[in-house]
C-alpha positions as CSV (number, residue, x, y, z in Angstrom):
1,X,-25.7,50.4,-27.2
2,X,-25.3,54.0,-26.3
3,X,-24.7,54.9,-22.9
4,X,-23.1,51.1,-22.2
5,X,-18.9,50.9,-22.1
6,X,-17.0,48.1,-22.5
7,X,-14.4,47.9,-19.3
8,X,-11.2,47.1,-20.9
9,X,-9.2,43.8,-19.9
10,X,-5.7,45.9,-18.7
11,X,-8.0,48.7,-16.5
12,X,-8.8,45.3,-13.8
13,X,-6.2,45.0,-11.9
14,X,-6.6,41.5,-11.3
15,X,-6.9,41.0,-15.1
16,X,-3.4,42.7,-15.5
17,X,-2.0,40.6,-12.7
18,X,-2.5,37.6,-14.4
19,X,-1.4,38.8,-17.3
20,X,1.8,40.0,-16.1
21,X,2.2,36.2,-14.4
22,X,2.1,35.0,-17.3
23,X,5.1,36.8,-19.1
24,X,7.7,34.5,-19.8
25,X,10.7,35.8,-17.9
26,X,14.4,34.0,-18.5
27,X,15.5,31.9,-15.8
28,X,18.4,33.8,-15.8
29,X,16.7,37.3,-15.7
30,X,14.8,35.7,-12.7
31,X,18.0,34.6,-10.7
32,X,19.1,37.9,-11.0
33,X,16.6,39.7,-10.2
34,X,15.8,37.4,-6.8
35,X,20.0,37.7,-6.0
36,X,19.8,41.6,-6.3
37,X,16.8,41.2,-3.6
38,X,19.5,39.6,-1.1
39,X,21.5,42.7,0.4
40,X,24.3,41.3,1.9
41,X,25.1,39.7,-0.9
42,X,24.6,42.3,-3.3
43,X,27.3,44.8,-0.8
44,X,29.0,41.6,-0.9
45,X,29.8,41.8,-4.7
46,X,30.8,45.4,-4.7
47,X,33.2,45.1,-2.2
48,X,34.4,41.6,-3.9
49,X,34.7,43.6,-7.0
50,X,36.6,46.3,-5.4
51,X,39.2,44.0,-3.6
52,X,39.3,42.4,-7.2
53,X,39.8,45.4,-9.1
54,X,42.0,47.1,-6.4
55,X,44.3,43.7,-6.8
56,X,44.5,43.9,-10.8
57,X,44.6,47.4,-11.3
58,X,46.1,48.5,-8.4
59,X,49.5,48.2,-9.1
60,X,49.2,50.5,-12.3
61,X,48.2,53.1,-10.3
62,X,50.1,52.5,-6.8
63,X,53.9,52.3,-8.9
64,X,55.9,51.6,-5.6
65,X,57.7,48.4,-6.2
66,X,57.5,45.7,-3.7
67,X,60.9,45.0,-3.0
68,X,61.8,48.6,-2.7
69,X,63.3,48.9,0.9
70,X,63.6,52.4,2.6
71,X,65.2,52.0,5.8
72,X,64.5,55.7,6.9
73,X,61.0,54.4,7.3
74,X,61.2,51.3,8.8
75,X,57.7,50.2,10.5
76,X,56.2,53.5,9.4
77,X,52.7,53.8,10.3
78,X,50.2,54.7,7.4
79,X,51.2,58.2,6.3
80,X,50.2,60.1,2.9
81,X,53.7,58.2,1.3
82,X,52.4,54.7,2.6
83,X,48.6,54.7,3.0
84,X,49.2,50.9,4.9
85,X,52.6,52.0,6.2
86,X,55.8,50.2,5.8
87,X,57.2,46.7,7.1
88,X,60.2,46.1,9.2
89,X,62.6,46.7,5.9
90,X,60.8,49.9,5.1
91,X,58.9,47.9,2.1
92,X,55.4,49.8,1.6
93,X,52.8,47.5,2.6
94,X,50.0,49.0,-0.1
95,X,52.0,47.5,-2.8
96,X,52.9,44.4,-1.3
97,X,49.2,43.5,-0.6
98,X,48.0,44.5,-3.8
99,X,50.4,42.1,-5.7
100,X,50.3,39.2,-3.2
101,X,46.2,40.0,-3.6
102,X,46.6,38.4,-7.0
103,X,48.0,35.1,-5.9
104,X,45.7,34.7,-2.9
105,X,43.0,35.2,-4.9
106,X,44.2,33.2,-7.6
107,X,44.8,30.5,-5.5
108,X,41.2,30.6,-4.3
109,X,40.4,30.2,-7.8
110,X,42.4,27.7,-9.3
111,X,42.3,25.2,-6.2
112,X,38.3,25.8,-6.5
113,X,38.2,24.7,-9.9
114,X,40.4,21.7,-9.0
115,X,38.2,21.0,-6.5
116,X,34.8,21.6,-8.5
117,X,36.3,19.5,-11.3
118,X,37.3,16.2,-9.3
119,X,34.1,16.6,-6.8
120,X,31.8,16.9,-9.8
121,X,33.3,13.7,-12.1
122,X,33.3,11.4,-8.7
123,X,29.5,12.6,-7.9
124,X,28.4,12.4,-11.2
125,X,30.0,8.4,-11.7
126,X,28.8,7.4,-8.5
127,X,25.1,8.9,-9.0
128,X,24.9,6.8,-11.7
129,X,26.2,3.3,-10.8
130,X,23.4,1.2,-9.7
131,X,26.2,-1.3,-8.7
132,X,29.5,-1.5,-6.9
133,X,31.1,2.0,-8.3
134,X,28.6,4.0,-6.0
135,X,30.0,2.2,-2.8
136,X,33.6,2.6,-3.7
137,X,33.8,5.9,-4.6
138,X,31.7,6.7,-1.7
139,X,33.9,5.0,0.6
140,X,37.1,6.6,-0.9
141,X,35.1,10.2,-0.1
142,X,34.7,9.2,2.9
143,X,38.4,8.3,3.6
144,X,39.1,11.3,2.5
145,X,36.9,13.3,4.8
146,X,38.6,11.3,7.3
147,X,41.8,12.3,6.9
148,X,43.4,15.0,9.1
149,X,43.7,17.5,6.3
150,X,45.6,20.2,7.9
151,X,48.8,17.9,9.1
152,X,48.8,16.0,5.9
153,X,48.8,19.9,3.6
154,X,51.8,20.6,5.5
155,X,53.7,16.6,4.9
156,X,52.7,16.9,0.9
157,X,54.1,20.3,0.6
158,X,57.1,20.2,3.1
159,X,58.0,16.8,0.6
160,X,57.4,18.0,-2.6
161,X,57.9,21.5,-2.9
162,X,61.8,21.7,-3.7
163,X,60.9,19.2,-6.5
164,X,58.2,21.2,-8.3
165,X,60.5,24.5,-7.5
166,X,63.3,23.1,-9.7
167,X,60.7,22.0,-12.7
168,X,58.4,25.3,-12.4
169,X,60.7,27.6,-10.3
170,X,60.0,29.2,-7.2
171,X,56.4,30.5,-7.9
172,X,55.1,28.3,-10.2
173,X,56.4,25.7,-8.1
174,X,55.1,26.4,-5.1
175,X,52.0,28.1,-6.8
176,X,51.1,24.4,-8.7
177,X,51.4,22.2,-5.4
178,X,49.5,24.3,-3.3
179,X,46.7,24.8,-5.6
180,X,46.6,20.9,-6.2
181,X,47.3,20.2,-3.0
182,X,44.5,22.7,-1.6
183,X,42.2,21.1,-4.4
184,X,43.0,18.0,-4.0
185,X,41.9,18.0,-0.4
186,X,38.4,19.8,-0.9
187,X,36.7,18.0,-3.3
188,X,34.5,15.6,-1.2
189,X,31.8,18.1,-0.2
190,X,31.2,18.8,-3.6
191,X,31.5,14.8,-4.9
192,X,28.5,13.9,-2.1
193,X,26.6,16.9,-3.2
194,X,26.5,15.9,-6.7
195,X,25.9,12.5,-5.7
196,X,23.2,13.5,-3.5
197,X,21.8,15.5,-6.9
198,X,22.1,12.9,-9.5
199,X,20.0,10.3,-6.9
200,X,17.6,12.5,-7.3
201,X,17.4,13.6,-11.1
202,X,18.2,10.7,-12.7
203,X,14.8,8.7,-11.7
204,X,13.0,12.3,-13.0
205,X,10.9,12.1,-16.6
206,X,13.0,13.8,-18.8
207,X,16.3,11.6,-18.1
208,X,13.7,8.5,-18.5
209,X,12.4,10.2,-22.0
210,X,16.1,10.7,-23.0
211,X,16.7,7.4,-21.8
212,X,13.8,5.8,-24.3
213,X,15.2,8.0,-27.2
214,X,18.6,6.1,-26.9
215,X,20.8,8.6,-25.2
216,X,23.7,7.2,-23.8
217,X,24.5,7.5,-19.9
218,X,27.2,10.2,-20.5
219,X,24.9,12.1,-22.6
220,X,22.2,11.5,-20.0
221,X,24.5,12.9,-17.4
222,X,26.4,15.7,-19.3
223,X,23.2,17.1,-21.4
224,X,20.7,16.3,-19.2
225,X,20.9,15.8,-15.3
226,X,24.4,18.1,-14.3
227,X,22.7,21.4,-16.1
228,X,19.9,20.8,-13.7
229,X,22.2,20.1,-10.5
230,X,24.4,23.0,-10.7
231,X,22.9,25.5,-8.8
232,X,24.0,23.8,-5.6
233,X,27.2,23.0,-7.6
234,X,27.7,26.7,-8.1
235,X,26.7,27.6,-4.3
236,X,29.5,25.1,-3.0
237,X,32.3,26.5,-5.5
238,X,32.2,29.8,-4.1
239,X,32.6,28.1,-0.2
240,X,35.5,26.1,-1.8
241,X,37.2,29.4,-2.8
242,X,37.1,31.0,0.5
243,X,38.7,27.5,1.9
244,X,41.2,27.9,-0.4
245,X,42.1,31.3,0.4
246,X,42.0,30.9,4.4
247,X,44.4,27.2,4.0
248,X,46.8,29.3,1.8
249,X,47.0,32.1,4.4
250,X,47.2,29.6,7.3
251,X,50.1,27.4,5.1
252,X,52.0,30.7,4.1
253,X,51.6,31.8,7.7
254,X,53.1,29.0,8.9
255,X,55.8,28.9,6.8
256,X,55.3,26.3,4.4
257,X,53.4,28.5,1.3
258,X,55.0,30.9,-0.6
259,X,58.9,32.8,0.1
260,X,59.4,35.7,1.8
261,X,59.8,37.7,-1.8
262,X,56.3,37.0,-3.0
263,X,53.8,38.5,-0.4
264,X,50.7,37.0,-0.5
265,X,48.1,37.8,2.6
266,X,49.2,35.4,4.8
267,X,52.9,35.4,4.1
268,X,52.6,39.4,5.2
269,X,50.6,37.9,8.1
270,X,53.8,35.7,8.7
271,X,55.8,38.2,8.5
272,X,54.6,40.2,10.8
273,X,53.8,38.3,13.6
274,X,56.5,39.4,15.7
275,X,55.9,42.7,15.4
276,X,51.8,42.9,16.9
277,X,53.3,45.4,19.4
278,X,55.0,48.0,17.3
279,X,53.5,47.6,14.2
280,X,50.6,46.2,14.5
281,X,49.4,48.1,10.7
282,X,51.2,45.4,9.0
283,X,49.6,42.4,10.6
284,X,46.0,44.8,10.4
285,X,45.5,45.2,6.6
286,X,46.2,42.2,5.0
287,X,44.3,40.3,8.0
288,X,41.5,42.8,6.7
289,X,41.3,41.7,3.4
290,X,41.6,38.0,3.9
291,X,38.5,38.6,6.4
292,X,36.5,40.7,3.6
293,X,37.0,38.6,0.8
294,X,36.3,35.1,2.5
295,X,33.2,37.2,4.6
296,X,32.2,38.6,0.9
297,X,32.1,35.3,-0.7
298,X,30.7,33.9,2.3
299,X,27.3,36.3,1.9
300,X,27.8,35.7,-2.1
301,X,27.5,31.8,-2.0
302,X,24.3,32.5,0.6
303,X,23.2,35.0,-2.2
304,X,23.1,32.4,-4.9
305,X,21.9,29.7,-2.6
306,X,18.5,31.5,-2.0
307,X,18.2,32.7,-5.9
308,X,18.9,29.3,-7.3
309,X,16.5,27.7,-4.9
310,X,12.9,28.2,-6.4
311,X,11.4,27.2,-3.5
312,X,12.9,30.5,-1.3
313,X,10.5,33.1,-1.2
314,X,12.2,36.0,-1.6
């Protein structure tokens, strides 16, 4: 009919709104997009990837080796030569922390996914026994959280180290007990979490229709109910790295973690504990980065937390 129009659907606003609600989006286009909402975590990540990349690439740039002693610049405050200034031996403290960066960080990684992996097959079993598993394996956790974990890290590596250092050598040696030990030590947080999960999903629909189909319980818990219980799997990994990374400082700085020769953060911290007065650089930097990286993870896990949880409005 002439002078009639025809509103289109897309010009109403509340048309186009529902429209756009009803765009499929990926769930992992979604998590993104609610994780880059969360600020802290998002500087978090840059200065994570910095510390990272300063760590691996560093020492490509920064050629100074670590064991190079100068002593015409012993305890040198930072200076153009040595940005982080020089140690009681006249060793440059840049390049020192950005090799030991690599095992501290390494560590945290490693002992995490020992940690992860243990915490995760424990959870998993005992979330689906319906008979005595469940209450054994919980009560072992529970010893475990029981124990004094701090005394007993210091027995197991004051007894075994020499051992592993003749099999694997020095590093590797020490490296392999303190990521096992660390590991080995952290799991039950994560084995009651998963626990706590699997209680929950298993009694849900789809593990029932997968159930009626024939599926067996492993493929019921590795195809169907862990998938859907790792976002708080993946929230609690990145605490268990930060754990790592502050028991390997507190081990090395009490004497028991790595030699003298290999300077992670808290051997330097070690190191230079008797010199807080007149050199108080070398105790400053690495201090710094063990408190950015565990703060950046920190802020990270919370990150993830709140974009894995779809009931966080953010």
């Amino acid at each position: 009919m002439a002078g009639s129009t025809l509103a289109s659907p897309s010009a109403d606003p509340a048309v186009a709104a529902v429209a756009a609600a009803t765009v499929s989006v990926s769930p992992g286009r979604e998590t993104w997009r609610r994780f880059r909402r969360h600020k802290l975590a998002m500087a978090s990540t840059l200065i994570l990837a910095l510390l990272i990349l300063g760590v691996v690439v560093g020492p490509w740039v920064w050629t100074i080796p670590i064991n190079d002693i100068d002593f015409s610049a012993t305890l040198q405050g930072p200076s153009l030569a040595h940005p982080f200034g020089t140690d009681d031996l006249g060793q440059d403290i840049l390049a020192r922390m950005m090799y030991g960066g690599r095992i501290s960080l390494a560590v945290g990684l490693a002992a995490m996914v020992v940690a992860t992996t243990v915490g995760v097959v424990i959870g998993a079993l005992a979330g689906m026994s319906r008979k005595i598993a469940d209450p054994v394996l919980m009560w072992v956790t529970d010893l475990f959280l029981s124990l004094p974990q701090l005394p007993l890290l210091l027995l197991v590596i004051y007894l075994f180290r020499e051992q592993l250092k003749a099999v694997f050598g020095v590093e590797g040696g020490v490296f392999i007990l303190i990521v096992v030990v660390i590991g080995g030590l952290r799991w039950m947080p994560v084995a009651r979490l998963v626990r706590a999960q699997f209680l929950s999903l298993r009694e849900k629909e789809f593990v029932e229709a997968a159930k009626a189909q024939g599926a067996t319980k492993l493929r019921q818990m590795t195809r169907h109910i862990l998938p859907n219980a790792l976002g708080p799997v993946i929230v609690a990994s990145t605490i268990e790295v930060s754990s790592a990374i502050i028991a390997e400082s507190t081990l090395s700085f009490l004497g028991l973690g790595f030699p003298p020769d290999i300077p992670t953060w808290g051997r330097l911290l070690f190191d230079a504990k008797d010199h807080l007065d007149t050199a108080p650089h070398w105790a400053l930097f690495p201090g710094a980065a063990i408190f950015l990286t565990v703060l950046s993870i920190n802020f990270i896990g919370d990150g993830l937390r709140d974009a894995l949880d779809p009931r966080r409005v953010i």
